[in-house]
N, C-alpha and C positions, 0 to 999 in steps of 0.2 A: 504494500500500500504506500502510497507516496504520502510521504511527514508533512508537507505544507499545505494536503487536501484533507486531513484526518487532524487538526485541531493544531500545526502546528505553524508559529507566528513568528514574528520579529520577537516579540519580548520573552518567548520560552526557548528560541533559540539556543540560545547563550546557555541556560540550565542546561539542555541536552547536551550539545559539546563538552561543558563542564562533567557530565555523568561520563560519559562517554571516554573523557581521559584520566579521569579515577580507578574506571574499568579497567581499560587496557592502557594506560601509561602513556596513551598518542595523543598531544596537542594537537586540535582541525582548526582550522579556520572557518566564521560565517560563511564563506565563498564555496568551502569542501561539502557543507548541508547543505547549499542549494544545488550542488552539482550532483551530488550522490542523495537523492531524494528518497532513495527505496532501502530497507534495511539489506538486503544481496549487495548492493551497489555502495554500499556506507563498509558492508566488511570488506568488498575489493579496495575501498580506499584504504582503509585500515591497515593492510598489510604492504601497501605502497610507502606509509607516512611513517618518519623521523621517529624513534623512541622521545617519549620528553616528558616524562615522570614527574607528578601533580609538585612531588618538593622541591621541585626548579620555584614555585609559585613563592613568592612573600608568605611565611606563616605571618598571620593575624595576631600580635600579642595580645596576653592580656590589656585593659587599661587602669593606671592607678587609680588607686581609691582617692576621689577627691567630693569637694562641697559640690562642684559643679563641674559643667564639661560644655565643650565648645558648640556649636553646631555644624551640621555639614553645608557643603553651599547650598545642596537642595533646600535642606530645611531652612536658612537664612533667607531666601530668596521666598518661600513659602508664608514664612513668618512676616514680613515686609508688608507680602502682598494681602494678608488676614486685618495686617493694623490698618491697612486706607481702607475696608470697611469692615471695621471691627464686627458690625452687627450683620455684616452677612453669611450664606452659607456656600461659597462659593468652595470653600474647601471643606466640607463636610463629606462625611462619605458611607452616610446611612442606605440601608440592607433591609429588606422585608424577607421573611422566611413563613410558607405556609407549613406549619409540623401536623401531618394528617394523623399520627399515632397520640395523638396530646400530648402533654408535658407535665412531669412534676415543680411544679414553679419551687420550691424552699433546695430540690436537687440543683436547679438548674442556676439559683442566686447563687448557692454553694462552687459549682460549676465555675461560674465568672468571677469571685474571689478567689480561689483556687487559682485561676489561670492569672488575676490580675496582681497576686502575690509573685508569680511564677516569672514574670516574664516585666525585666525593668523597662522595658516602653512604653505598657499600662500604667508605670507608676511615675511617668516624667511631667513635669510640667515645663512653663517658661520663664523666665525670670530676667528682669533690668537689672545687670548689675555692674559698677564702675563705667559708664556708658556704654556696654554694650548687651547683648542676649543671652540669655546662657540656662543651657537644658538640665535641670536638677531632677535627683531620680530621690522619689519619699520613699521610704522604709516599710513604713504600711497609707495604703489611702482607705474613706472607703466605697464603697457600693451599692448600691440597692437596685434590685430589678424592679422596675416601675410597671405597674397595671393601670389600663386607663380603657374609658367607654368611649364609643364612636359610633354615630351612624354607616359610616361609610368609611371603605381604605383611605382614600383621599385626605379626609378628616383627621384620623388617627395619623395620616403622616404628617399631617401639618402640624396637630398638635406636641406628636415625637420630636421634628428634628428643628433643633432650637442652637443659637449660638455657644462655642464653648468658653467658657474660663481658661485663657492659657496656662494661667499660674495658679490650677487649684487641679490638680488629676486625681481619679482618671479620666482623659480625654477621650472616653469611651463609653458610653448609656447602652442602657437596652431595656424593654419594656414587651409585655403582654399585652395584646389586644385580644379580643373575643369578637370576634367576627357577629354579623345578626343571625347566619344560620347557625352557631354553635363551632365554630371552625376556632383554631386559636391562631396567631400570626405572633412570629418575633419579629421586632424590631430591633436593630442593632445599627451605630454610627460610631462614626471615632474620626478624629480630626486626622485627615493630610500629614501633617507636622509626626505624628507617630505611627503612619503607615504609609501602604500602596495597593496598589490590585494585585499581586502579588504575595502580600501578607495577610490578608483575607482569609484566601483559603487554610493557608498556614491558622491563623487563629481560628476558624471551625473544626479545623482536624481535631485540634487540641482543645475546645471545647467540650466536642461532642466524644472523645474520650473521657477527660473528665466527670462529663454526667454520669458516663456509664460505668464509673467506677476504675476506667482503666488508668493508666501513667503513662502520659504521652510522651516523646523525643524531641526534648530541648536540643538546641542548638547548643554548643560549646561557648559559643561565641556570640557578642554582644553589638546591641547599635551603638553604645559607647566605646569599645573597644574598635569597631570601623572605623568613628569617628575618629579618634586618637591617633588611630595608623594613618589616616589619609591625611594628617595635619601633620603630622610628620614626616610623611614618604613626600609630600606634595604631590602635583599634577604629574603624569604620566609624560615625560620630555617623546617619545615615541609617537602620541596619541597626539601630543600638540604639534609637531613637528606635520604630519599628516594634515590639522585643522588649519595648520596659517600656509600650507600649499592648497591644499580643497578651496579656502574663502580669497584667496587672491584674486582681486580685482574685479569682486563679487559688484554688481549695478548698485543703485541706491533704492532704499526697501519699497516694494513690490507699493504702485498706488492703483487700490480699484476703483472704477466709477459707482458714485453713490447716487441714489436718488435723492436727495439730501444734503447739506452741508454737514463736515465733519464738524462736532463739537471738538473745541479746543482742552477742555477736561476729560479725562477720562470716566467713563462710567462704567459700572456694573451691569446694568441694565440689559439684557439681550432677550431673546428669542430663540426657541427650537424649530429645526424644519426635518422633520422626518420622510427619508425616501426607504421603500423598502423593492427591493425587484423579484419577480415574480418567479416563479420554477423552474420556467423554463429556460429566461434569462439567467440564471443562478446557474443554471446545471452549466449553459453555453460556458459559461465566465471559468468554470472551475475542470472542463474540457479543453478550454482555449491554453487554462495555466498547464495543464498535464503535458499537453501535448508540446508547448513549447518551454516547458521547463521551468514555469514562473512561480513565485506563491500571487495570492489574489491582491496582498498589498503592494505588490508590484505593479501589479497590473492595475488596480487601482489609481497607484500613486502616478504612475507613467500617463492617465486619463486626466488625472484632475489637473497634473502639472500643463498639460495641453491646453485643456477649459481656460485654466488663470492665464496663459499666456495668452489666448485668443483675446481673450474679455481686455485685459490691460492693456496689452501690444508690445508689452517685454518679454524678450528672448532671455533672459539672465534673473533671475531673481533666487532668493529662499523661502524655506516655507521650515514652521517647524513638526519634531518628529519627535515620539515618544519612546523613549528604551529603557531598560529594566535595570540598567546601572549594577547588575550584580554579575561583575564577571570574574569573582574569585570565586574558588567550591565552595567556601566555608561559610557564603552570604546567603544560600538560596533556602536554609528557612529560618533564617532570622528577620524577627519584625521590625519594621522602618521605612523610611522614606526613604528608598536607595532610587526608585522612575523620576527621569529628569527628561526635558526637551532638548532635541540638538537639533542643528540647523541643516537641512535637507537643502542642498543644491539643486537647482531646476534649470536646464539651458539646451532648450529642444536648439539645432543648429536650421539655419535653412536648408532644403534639400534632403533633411534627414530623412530615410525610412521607416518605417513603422517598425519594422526588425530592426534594425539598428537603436531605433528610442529603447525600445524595450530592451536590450540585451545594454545600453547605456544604464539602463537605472537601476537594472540588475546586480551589474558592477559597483554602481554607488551606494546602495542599499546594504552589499554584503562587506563593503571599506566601513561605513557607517557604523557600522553593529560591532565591527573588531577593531573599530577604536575611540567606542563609545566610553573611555575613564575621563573623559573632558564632561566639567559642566557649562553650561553656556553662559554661567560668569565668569569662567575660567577663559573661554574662548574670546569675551569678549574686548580682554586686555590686548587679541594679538594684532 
């Protein structure tokens, strides 16, 4: 079965590689999973590729025991963007869960203590201190699983997902609704600042262990300890070295035509437009990628990069692009804000082919992903 038709993406990439040279001792490159799509065709590369045995990698030390600890740029850059409006929910990152077997709610508060004991990310807050931010981890916080009545999902959501406290954790709620047919729904949120889409799952595995009485598999390793190492090792001189050749003598940022004048302040304020394509368009799209070797955000991102340049009438711009920032072994289940944005190059040429764009973005997409230890405030120094 091909990996990039059967659930697998840009931001799990990196995880699989990473498993992959745990296994057998062979560092791959992004560019070797898009090429070798099929597991047959992953063990032929395998026996082609360099021994390069996982303890070439940076072991992760511990980090001293201190009052406080730094932030990483993701989370600095996160926190920035919470305080220009404190009272929205713009990095919130609430979860509905329908449990069709019910729930013992006094197991399941037990449950989220248990875990938010467990695990120093539940128990960080933020804090102003000597003018700058700085993420304190409490010893014990506490908890309570909230119950509340609602007419309607809608209702219950609104009422659930509310701004958080930076400086009081856990940055984490959860609450029982009772549906009006008798159905029960969890609600569950936790701020940006001490997670990702990524650590989600990670945090129900180990929930829904706990309830059941089991002892789930902590990570070794810590988001403070991450932090620590990358404030020490610095920026990736490899990773940067790639980012100030990739951005050279990039246009000036992409202007599209508004119906509207642009406000001079920034706002909050937006809108959703949902497209969904049909099944049979679906199937075309995910037959087109097989056939010539693409995953769909390629093919994707190769479409819309076309659309922005038609609409605008720039041949050269950026666009940004989301990655999972964990491409050491020791990150991928530890909880945190490791997903950051990096800047996607876009420069259809005139004359170009349709094959050739596409096997162009290909190329950019799998450089992107292996030398994705730059964050875009890092990059934005070069």
């Amino acid at each position: 079965s091909d990996y990039f038709l059967c659930g697998g993406d840009s931001l799990n990439a990196m995880d699989t590689l990473l498993r992959l040279e745990q296994a057998f001792g062979v560092r791959m490159k992004v560019a070797d999973l898009y090429l070798c799509r099929t597991a047959r065709r992953l063990t032929e590369r395998l026996g082609f590729s360099a021994p390069s045995l996982a303890s070439c990698r940076d072991v992760i030390p511990k980090a001293p025991d201190m009052d406080s600890y730094p932030l990483s740029p993701t989370q600095l850059s996160l926190y920035f963007e919470t305080q220009l409006d404190p009272e929205g929910l713009s990095y919130n990152m609430p979860g509905a869960f329908r449990l069709k077997n019910g729930v013992y709610p006094d197991r399941l508060g037990e449950a989220f203590r248990a875990l938010i004991q467990a695990e120093e990310s539940l128990r960080t807050g933020f804090v102003m201190e000597n003018g700058g931010v700085r993420q304190r981890i409490a010893k014990d916080v506490s908890f309570r699983l909230e119950r509340f009545q609602a007419d309607s999902f809608d209702k219950a959501a609104h009422i659930f997902v509310r701004p958080f406290d930076l400086t009081a954790p856990p940055l984490l709620r959860a609450a029982l609704w009772q549906e009006p047919d008798g159905g029960t729904v969890l609600f569950a949120d936790m701020h940006h600042l001490i997670s990702d889409g990524i650590s989600t799952p990670i945090l129900l595995r180990r929930l829904d262990a706990l309830y059941h009485g089991k002892t789930p598999s902590f990570s070794s390793v810590s988001y403070r300890d991450y932090v620590c190492w990358q404030e020490a090792k610095g920026p990736c001189e490899q990773a940067l070295s790639y980012w100030e050749s990739r951005l050279s003598g990039v246009s000036a940022p992409l202007e599209l035509p508004t119906d509207y004048p642009r406000q001079k302040g920034f706002s909050f304020s937006g809108g959703k437009l949902f497209l969904s394509l049909d099944a049979a368009l679906s199937a075309a799209c995910e037959s087109y990628c097989e056939k010539n070797e693409l995953s769909p955000y390629m093919l994707f991102m190769a479409a819309f990069g076309l659309l922005l340049s038609k609409i605008s009438g720039s041949s050269d711009f950026l666009v940004g692009t989301p990655v999972s920032g964990r491409s050491h072994e020791s990150l991928q289940n530890v909880l945190g804000a490791f997903i950051h944005t990096l800047p996607f190059r876009i420069s259809p040429g005139d004359g170009t082919t349709l094959r050739d764009w596409l096997m162009q973005i290909k190329t950019d997409v799998s450089d992107m992903l292996d030398h994705q230890d730059c964050t875009i405030e890092q990059l934005s120094s070069l």
